[in-house]
N, C-alpha and C positions, 0 to 999 in steps of 0.2 A: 504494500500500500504506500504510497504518493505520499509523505510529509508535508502538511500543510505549511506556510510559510506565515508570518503575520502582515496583514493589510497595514496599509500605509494609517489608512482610519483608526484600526487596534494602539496600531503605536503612536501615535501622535494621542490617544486618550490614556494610556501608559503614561507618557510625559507631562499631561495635563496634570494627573493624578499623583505624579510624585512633583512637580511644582508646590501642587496644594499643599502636601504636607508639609515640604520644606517652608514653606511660608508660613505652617500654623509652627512648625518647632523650632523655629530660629527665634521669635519672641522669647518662648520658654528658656532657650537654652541663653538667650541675654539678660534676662530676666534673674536666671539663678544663677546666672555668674555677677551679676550687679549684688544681688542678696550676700554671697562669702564674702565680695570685696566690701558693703556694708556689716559684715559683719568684726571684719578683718579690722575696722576700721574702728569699732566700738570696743573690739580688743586691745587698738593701742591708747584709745582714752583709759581706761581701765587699767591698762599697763602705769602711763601716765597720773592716776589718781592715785594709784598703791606707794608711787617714786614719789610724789608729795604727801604724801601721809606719813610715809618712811622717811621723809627729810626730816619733816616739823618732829618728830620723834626724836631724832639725835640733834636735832640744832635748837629745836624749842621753838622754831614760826617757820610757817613757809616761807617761801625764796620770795622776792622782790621781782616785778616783772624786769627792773633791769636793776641791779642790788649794787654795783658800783657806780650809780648816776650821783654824786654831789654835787651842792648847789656851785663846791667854791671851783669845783672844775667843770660848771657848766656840760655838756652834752658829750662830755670827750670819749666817755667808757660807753660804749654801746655794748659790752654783754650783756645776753638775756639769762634767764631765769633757766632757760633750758641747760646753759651749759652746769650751772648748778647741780640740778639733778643727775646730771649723767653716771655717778656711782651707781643711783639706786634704782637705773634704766638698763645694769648691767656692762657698763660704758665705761668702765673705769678707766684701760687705758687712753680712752678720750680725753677724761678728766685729766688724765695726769700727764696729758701732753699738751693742757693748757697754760701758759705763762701767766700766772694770776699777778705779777709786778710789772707786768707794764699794760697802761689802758688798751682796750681791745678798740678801733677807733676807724672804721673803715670810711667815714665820709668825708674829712674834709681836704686838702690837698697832698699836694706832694711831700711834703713830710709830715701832714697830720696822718698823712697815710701809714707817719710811721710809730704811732702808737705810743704816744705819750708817756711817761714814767707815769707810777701815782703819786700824788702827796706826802710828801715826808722822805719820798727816798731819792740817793742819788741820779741824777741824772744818763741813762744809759741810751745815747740812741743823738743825736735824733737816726730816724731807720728809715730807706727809701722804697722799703717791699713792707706789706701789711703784715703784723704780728700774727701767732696764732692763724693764720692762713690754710696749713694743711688740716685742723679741725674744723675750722670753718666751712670751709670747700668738701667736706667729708659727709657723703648723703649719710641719715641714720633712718631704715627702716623705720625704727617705731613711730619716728616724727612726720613721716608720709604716708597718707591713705591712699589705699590701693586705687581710687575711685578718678584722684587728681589726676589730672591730664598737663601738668603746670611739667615744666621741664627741670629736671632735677640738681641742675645749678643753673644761677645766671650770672653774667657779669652785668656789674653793676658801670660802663664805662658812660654815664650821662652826664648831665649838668648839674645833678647834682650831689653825685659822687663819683669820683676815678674808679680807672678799671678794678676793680678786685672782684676775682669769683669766690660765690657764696653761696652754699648747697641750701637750696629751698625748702622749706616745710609747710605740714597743713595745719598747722595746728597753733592757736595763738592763748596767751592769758586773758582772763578776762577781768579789764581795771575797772569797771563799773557804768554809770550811766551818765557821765558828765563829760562833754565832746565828741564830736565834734558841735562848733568849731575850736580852737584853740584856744579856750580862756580861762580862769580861774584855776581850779585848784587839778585838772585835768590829768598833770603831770606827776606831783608827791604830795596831792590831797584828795585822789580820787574813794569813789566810796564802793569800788569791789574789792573783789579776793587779791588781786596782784597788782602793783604801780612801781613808780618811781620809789629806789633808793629804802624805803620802810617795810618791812617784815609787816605782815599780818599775822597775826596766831588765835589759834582757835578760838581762844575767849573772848577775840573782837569782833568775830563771828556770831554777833547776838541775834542777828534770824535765825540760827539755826544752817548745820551744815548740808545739811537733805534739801536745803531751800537755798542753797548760796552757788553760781555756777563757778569753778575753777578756769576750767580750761574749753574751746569750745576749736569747731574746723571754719578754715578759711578760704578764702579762693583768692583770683587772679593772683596764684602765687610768683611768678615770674615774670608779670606785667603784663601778662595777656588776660586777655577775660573774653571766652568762647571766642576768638581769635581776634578781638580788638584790639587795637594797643594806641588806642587814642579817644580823648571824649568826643562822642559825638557832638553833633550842631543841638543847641537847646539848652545845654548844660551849662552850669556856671563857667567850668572852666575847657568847654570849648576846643577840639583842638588839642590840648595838653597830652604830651605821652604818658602813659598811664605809670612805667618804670622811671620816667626820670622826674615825676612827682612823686616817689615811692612809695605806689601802688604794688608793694610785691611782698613777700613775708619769707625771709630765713631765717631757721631757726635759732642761730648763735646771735642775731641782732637785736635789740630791740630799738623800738623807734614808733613812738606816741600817734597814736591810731593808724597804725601800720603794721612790722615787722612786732610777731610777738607779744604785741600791745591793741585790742578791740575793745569797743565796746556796747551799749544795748541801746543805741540815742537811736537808731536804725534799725529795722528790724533784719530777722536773718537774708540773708540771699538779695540784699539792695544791691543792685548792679553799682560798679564802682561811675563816680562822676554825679550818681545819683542821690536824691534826698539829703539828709545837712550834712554838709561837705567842706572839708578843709581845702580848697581847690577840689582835685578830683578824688581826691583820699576821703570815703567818711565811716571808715573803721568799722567797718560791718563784719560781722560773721558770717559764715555761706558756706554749702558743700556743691557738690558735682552727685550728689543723690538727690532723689526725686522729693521736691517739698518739703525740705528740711534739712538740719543738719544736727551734726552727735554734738553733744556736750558733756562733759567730765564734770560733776559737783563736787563740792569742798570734802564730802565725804567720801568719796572713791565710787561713788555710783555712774551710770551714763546713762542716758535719757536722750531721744529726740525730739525736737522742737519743732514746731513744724514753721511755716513762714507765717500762715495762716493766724499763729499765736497772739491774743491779744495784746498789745504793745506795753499798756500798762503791768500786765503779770510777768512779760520778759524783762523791762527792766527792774521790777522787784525784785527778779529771779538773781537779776547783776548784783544787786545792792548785799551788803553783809550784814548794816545794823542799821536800817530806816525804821524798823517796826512792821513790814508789810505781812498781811495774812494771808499764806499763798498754801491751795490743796493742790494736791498731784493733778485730779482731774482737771485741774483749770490751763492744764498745759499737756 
């Protein structure tokens, strides 16, 4: 008997039919690769809350969002908070191949590039290459969510800091609800968990720590934002590159509503350029997950926020000791 052969009509509804599937399961399968990396993601908040909870234990207050900012040397030390923890994130020799005697100082010229001594001690340098550069430049998994699309160093070579590369994170402190824009006590009298220069510890915590947010995720970490890298038309600041306003977040820097440093004047996911704005900077929180993003609380918990979140319960959520009466369900 004769083998029948398949009709051109059989196969072409063959092909129709495996189309269809592959278009009902390629959602799924992006779907549950989004879910690990969201979960991935609420692992290193979590990781992250354990490494501050284990700081304030051996030191007695958590880290400072940037803990060497003094008034009488002005902006010179940009370490953050992050490089702090690095012992109890596993990091140690990260830690111990940071030079804690001279300022860590990546923005302002050719030899502020070269990192200041601190106060009190001799003079070593001036130095023409940025200090602490190999930790800096040094991606740390835990400080990156799988989700960010942000490139995993940038150089910082604009106008308004020379070239130095600086490994990008997602992840910033959260100082409170006061700025944007730049005024008052924004800088070393804000009223979250982390700021300039002063420890926080627990017992200034008078919300309560289940109600105070630590640490939360960020975007345009490399000075893109979903491939823009300038304010659009309408915007206060118009035109502006969004990197050489330092629109970008690494994690060894910090820099006031910026790198390391957010806060809740905004609600999550404001596009950068958007809402109250320091030029095009206005310290929002954000992720690259769908309607929200993770946030790390003073107590080691993580929690999602969604955008949707009513503005008044998120910046309560910022605040450490306003008094606000804040239920789970209301977020």
């Amino acid at each position: 008997m004769k083998r029948r052969a398949f009709t051109l009509i059989e196969l072409l509804v063959v092909i129709a039919i495996i189309a269809v599937l592959i278009a009902l399961l390629l959602p799924a399968v992006q779907a549950a690769r989004e879910a690990a990396r969201r979960s991935q993601c609420v692992n290193n908040l979590k990781q992250l809350g354990i490494a501050l909870q284990n700081y304030h234990d051996v030191i007695g207050a958590f880290t400072a969002a940037k803990p060497g900012h003094v008034t009488a040397t002005a902006d010179l030390d940009y370490r953050s908070g992050f490089v702090s923890i690095l012992p109890y994130m596993e990091q140690s020799p990260m830690y111990n191949a940071w030079n804690f005697q001279v300022m860590f100082d990546p923005q302002t010229g050719a030899t502020y590039n070269a990192s200041q001594p601190l106060p009190g001690t001799p003079p070593i340098g001036p130095y023409t290459v940025l200090m602490n550069s190999t930790v800096s430049s040094s991606t740390i998994t835990s400080f990156m969510c799988p989700s960010d699309v942000a490139a995993s160093v940038i150089n910082t070579a604009t106008n308004a800091f020379p070239a130095n590369t600086l490994a990008t994170g997602s992840y910033a402190f959260n100082a409170g609800s006061i700025g944007p824009p730049n005024a008052g006590g924004i800088k070393t009298a804000n009223n979250g968990f982390a700021f300039y220069t002063f420890p926080v510890k627990i017992r200034d915590i008078t919300d309560g720590t289940s109600n105070t947010l630590s640490v939360g995720e960020t975007v345009a970490n490399d000075g893109k934002f979903k491939g823009q890298t300038v304010c659009p038309a309408g915007t206060t600041a118009a035109g502006s590159n969004l990197l050489t306003t330092n629109v970008f977040n690494a994690w060894s820097i910090c820099i006031r509503i910026s790198s390391s440093f957010r806060t809740s004047v905004n609600p999550p996911n404001t596009k950068p350029c958007f809402g109250s704005a320091a030029g095009s900077n206005n310290g929002a929180f954000g992720s690259f997950h769908s309607g929200g993003a993770n946030f790390a609380f003073a107590d080691g918990s993580v929690h999602f926020l969604k955008d949707s979140v009513n503005l008044n319960v998120y910046r309560a959520l910022s605040t450490r000791d306003q008094g606000e009466v804040i239920s789970s369900d209301q977020y």
